[in-house]
MDTraj code that builds the backbone (N, CA, C; nanometers):
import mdtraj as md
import numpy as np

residues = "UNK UNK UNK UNK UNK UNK UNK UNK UNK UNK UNK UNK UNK UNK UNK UNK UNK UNK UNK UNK UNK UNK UNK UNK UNK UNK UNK UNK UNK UNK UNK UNK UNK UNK UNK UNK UNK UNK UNK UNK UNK UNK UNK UNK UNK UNK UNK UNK UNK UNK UNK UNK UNK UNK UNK UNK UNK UNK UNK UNK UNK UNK UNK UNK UNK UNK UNK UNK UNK UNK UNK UNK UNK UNK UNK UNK UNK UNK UNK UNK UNK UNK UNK UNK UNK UNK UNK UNK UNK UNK UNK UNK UNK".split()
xyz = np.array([
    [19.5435, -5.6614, 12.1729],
    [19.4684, -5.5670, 12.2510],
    [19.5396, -5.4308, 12.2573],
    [19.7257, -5.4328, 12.2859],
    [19.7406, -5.3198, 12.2525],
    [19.8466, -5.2952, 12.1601],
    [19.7583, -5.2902, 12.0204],
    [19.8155, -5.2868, 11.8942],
    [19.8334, -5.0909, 11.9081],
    [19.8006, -5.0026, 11.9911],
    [19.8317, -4.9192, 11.9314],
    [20.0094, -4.8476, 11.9329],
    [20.0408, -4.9163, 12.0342],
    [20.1985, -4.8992, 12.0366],
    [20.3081, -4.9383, 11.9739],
    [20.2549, -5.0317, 11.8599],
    [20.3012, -5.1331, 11.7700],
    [20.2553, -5.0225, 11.6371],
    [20.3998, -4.9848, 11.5851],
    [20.3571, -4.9201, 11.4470],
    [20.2581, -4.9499, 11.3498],
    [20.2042, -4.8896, 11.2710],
    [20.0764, -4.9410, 11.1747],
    [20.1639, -4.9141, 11.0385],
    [20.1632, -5.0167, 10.9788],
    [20.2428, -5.0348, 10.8713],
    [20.1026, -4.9669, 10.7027],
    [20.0090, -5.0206, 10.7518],
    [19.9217, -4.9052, 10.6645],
    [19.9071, -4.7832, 10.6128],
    [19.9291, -4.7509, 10.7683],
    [19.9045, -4.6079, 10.7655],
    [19.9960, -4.5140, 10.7406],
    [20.1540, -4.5849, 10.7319],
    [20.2916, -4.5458, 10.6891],
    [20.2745, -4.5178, 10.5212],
    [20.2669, -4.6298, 10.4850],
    [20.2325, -4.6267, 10.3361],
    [20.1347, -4.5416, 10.3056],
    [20.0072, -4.5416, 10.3613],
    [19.9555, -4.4614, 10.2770],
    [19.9852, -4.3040, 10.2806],
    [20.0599, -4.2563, 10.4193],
    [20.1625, -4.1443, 10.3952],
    [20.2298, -4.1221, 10.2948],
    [20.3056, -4.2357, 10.2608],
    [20.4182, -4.2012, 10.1831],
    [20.3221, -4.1592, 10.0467],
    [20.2206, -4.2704, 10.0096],
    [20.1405, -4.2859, 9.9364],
    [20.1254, -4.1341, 9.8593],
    [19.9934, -4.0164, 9.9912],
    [20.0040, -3.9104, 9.9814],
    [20.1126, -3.8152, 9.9225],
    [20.2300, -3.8349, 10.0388],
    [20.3378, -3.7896, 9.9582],
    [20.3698, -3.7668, 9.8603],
    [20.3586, -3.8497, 9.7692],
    [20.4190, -3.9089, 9.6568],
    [20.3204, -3.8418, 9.5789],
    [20.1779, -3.8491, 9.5718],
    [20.0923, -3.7820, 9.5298],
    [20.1157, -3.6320, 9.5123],
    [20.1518, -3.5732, 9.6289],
    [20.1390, -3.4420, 9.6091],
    [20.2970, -3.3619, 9.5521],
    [20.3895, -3.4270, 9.5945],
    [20.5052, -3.4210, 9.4730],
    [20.4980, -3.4112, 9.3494],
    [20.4182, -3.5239, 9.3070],
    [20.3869, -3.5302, 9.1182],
    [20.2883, -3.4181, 9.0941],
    [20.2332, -3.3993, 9.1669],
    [20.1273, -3.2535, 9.1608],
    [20.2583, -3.1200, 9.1330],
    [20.3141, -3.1496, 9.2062],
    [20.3842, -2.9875, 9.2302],
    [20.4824, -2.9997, 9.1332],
    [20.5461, -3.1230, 9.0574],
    [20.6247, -3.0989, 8.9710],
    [20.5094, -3.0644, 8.8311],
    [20.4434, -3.1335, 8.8007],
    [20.3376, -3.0999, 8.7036],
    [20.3021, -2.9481, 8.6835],
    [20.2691, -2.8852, 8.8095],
    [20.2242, -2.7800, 8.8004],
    [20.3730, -2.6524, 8.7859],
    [20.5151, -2.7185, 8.8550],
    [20.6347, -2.6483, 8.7934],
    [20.6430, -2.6497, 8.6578],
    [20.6357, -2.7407, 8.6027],
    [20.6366, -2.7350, 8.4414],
    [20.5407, -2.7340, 8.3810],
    [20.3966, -2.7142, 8.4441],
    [20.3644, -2.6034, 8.3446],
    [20.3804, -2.4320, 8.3750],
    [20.4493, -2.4004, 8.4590],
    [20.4572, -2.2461, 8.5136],
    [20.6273, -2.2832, 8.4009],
    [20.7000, -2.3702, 8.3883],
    [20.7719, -2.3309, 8.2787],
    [20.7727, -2.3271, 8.1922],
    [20.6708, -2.3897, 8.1019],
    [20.6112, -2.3686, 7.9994],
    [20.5770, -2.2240, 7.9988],
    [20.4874, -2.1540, 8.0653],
    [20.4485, -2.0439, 8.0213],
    [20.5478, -1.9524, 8.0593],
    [20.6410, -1.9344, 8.1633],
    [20.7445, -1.8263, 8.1074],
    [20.8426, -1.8689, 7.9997],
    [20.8794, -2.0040, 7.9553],
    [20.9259, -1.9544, 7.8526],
    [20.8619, -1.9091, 7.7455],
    [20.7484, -1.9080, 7.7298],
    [20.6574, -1.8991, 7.6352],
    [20.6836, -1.6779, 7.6453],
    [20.6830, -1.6604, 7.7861],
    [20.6776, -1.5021, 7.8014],
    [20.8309, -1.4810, 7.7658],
    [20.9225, -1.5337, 7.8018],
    [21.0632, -1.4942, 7.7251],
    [21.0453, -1.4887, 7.6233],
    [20.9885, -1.5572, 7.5013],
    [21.0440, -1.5535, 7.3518],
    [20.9445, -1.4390, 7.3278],
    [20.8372, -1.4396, 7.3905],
    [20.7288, -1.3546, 7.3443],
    [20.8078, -1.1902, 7.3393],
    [20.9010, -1.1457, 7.4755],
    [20.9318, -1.0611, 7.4965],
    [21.0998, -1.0213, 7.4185],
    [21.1427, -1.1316, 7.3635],
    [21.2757, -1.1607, 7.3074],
    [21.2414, -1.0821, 7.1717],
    [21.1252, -1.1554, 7.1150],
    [21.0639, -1.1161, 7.0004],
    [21.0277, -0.9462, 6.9807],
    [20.9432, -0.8883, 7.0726],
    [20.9174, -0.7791, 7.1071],
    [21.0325, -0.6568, 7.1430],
    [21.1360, -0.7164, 7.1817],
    [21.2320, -0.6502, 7.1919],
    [21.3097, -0.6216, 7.0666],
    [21.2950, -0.7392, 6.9859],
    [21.3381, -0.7369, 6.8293],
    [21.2932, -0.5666, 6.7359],
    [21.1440, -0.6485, 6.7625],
    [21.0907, -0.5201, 6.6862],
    [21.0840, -0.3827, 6.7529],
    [21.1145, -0.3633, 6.8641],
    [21.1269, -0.2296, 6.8939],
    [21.3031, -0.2181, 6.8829],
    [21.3642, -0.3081, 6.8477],
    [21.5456, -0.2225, 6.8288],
    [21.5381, -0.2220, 6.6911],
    [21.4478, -0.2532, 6.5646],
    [21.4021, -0.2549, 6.4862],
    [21.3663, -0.1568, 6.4451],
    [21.2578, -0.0923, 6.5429],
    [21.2043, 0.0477, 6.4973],
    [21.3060, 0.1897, 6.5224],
    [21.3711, 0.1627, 6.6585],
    [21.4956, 0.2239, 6.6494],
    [21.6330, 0.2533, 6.5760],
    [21.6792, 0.1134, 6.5468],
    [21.7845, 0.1410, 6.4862],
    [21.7557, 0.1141, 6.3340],
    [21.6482, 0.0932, 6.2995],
    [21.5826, 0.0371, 6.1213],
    [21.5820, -0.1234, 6.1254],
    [21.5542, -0.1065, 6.0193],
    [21.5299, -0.2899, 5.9617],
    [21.6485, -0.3529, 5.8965],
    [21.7291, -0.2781, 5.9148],
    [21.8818, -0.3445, 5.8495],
    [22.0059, -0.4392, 5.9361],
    [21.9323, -0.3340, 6.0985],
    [22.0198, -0.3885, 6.2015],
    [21.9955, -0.5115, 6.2533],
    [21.8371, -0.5182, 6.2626],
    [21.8186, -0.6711, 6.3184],
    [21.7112, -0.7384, 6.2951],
    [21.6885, -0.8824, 6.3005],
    [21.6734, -0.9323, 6.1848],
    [21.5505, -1.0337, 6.2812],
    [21.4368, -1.0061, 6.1758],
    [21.2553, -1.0400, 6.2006],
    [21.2841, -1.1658, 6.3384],
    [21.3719, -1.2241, 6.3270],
    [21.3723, -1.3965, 6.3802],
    [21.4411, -1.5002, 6.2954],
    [21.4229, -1.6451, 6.3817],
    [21.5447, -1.6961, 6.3068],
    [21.4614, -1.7927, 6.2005],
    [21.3535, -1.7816, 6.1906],
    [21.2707, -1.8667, 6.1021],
    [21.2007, -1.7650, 5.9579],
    [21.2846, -1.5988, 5.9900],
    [21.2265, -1.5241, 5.9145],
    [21.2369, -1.5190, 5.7899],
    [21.3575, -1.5521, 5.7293],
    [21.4473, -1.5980, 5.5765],
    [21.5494, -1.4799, 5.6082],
    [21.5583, -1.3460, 5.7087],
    [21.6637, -1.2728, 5.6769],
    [21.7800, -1.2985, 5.7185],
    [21.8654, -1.3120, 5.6664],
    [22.0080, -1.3720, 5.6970],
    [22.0910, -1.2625, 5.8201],
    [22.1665, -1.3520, 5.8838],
    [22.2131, -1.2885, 6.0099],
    [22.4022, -1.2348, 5.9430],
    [22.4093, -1.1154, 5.9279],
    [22.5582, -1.1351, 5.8648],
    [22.6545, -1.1521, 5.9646],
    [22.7698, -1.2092, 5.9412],
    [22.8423, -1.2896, 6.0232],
    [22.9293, -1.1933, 6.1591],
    [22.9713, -1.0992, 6.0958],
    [23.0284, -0.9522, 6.1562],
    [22.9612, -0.8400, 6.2494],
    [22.8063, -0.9121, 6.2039],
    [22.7198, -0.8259, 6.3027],
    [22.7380, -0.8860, 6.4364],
    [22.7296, -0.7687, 6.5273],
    [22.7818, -0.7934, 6.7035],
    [22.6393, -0.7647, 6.7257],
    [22.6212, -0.8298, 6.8775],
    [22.4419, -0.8088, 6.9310],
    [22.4617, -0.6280, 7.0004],
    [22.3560, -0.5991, 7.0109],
    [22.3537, -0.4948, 7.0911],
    [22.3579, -0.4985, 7.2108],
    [22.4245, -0.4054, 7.2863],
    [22.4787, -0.4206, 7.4249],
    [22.4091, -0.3028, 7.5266],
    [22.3368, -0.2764, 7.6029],
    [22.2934, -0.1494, 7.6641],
    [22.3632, -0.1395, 7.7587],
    [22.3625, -0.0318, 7.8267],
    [22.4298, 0.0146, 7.9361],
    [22.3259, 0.1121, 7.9871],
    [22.3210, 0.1195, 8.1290],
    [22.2024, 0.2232, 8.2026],
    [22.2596, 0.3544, 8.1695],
    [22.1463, 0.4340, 8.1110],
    [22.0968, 0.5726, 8.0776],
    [22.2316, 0.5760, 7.9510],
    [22.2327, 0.5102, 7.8819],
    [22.3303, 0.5056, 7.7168],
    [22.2978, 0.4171, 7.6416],
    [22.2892, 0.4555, 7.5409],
    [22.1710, 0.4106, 7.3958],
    [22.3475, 0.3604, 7.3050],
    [22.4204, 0.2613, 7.3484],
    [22.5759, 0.2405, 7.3035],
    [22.5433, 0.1077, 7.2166],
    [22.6088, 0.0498, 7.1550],
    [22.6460, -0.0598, 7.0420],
    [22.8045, -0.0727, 7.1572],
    [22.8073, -0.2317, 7.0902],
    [22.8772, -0.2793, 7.1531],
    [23.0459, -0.2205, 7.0989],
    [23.1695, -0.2218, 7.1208],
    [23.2695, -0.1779, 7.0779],
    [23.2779, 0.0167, 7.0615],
    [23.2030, 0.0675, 7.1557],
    [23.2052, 0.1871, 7.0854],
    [23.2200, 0.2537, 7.2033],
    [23.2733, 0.3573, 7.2260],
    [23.3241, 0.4290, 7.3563],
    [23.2755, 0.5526, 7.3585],
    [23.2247, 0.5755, 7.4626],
    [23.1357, 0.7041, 7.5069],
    [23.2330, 0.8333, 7.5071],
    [23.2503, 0.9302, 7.4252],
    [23.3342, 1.0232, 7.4341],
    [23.2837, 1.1650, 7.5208],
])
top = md.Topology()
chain = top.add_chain()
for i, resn in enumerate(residues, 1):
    res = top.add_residue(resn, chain, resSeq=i)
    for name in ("N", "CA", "C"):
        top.add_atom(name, md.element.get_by_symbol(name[0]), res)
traj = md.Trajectory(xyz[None], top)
């Protein structure tokens, strides 16, 4: 008669139940929001290619790594610094 003071073991579970539900939702939907920025990193990795490309020519850096142009071993990456257009090793005189 007074079952309501007596925990409900149902209605626990199907909490957790929920729970559990909406967890796998939110990881699902994290990976796919990481899917698409990495998808916007390479996109912009790439893009950045071809504009230090158009800047410094087509000798300095190289289409991608699936492009066939070979990476020479001595070449250093480019390094920026705010308001200086510098290569790495080189000192602002």
């Amino acid at each position: 008669m007074f079952n309501i003071f007596q925990p409900h073991r149902n209605g626990h579970l199907r909490r957790i139940m929920t729970l559990l539900e909406e967890a796998n939702l939110a990881r699902i939907e994290h990976q796919a929001a990481a899917e698409h920025h990495g998808a916007l990193a390479r996109m912009y990795a790439e893009r950045a290619k071809r504009l230090e490309r158009e800047v410094y020519g087509t000798s300095h850096v190289p289409l991608g790594e699936g492009s066939g142009a070979p990476k020479l071993p001595d070449e250093k990456p480019v390094v920026y610094a705010l308001g200086a257009n510098r290569r790495e090793g080189q000192s602002k005189a």
